[in-house]
Steps between C-alpha positions, in 0.01 A plus 500: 500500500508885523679675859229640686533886521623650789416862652779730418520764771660856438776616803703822564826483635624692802746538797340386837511910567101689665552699217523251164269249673244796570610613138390134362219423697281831387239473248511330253627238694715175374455182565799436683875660542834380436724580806877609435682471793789735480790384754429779737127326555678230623821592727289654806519346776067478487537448158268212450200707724595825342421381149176263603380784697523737161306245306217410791454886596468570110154303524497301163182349446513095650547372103787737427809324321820580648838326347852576662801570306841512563751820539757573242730473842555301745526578878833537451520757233665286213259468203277195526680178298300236444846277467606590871341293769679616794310626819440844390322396193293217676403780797383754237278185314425398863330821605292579133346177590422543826317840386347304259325285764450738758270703213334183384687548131464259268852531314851638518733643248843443447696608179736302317811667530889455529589807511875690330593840460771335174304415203791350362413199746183402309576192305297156432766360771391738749187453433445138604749484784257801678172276386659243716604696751159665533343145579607514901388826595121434282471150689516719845287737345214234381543388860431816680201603262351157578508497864331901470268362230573690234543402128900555434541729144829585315529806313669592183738791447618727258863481338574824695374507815471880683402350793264780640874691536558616121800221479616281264466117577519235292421132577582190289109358617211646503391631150421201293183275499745202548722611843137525621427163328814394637452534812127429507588153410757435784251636756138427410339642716618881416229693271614823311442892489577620173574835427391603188677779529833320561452294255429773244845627599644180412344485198633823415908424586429199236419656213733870571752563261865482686560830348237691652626320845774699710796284571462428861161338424570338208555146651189513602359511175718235395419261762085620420530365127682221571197343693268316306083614619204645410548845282179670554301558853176274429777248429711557825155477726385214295822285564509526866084526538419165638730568840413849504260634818571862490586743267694910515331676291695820392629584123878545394664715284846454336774325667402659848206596518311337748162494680352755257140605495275246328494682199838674513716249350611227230257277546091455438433351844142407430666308190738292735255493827195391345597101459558521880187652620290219655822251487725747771321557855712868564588730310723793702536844325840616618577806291791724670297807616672828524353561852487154663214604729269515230411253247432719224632206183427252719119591531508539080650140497236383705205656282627357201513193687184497584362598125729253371308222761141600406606463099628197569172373651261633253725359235453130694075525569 
């Protein structure tokens, strides 16, 4: 028996800001919007009417897809860490959801990340101690997304994460199809976001020459190649396809690279995303725009998207 095919639908991203929702909203429109919540959406003291009042007075149309998605810190300032599951962490999970509900989402976003400033702490050890330690704070997190009735994703990340900051963090999870397989299996009912740019990255720190690597980064290369996985892109979204409900759609380029235009990059994107059109439900361009308040890659993401949808369906009449 053949899967039925489902209707992928094309989303922007955006901050719940009047200007990027008025920015995503305008013609031509999406068919939904993925919502980053930044930590300052959700420290005022209103905060939970301040950001569904954004989204109601921004008049989407009544079939508009919204999904939620985590901030890169929590309330407290620390960087989010999917391994801590202290009050701080929960509060900052416990809010996206409630935003979630209050906008009638239909999924939130969470990445997988432990994060360290020391790539010299990267090892196989580290690795599945933080897997296990992850598993507390992504049972409260199932929970919470449940109650709001959202769909509860996890999100892969690059080997160097700039965190929307220009830093450098590194995580021992997050990169490879099997952490998300990993932790998939110990909580069944998470579904993934895969970032095809992220993974491009990863790709790329697996097959870099150590040479061409400065020294401060080098373990990160080392612990890259010493990970068994998929070595192309159509083979990193075809591992983890049958748990995946949303996709980033951005392209990479070298070792840092990320959330490039859709054709400014490494990788043939209509190549990798074509197996998931019809198999995916969302597909999120997220490419880093030089003037936030304007979707300018975003909205060239989004008409590829589209072209690459219509081929697809001529190709299957």
């Amino acid at each position: 028996m053949t899967a039925t095919a489902i209707d992928t639908r094309i989303l922007l991203k955006a901050r719940p800001t009047p200007e990027q929702l008025a920015d995503r909203l305008a013609a031509p429109a999406p068919e939904g919007i993925e919502l980053y919540l930044d930590r300052l959406d959700l420290v005022a003291v209103d905060w939970l009417e301040q950001v569904s009042g954004q989204v109601r007075r921004a008049g989407a149309p009544p079939d508009f897809v919204w999904i939620v998605e985590a901030p890169i810190r929590t309330l407290g300032g620390s960087f989010f860490d999917l391994t801590r599951d202290d009050d701080d962490h929960q509060e900052t999970l416990r809010r996206v959801a409630r935003v979630g509900s209050a906008i009638g989402a239909v999924a939130a976003n969470v990445h997988v990340v432990a994060p360290t400033t020391d790539a010299r702490e990267l090892s196989a050890d580290s690795r599945e101690r933080k897997l296990a330690e992850a598993l507390p704070l992504l049972e409260y997190y199932e929970m919470v997304c449940q109650e709001a009735g959202l769909v509860p994703q996890i999100e892969n990340v690059p080997p160097v994460g700039r965190m929307r900051e220009s830093a450098f963090v590194f995580s021992p999870i997050g990169a490879a199809t099997d952490d998300l397989w990993a932790l998939a299996e110990a909580r069944p009912a998470l579904r993934l976001t895969v970032d095809v740019s992220h993974a491009a990255l990863s790709l790329n720190w697996r097959t870099v020459a150590l040479s061409d690597v400065e020294p401060l980064l080098r373990p990160v290369a080392e612990f890259s190649r010493d990970r068994p996985g998929p070595t192309t892109l159509s083979e990193y979204v075809a591992a983890v396809a049958d748990l995946t409900t949303t996709v980033h759609v951005s392209n990479a380029s070298g070792l840092l690279g990320e959330g490039r235009s859709y054709d400014d990059g490494d990788e043939n994107l209509d190549g990798s995303l074509r197996q998931l059109v019809g198999t995916v439900p969302y597909f999120v361009t997220e490419t880093l725009e030089t003037r936030p308040d304007r979707a300018t890659g975003m909205r060239e993401a989004q008409t590829r998207l589209l072209a690459l949808r219509a081929s697809c369906a001529r190709g299957s009449a």
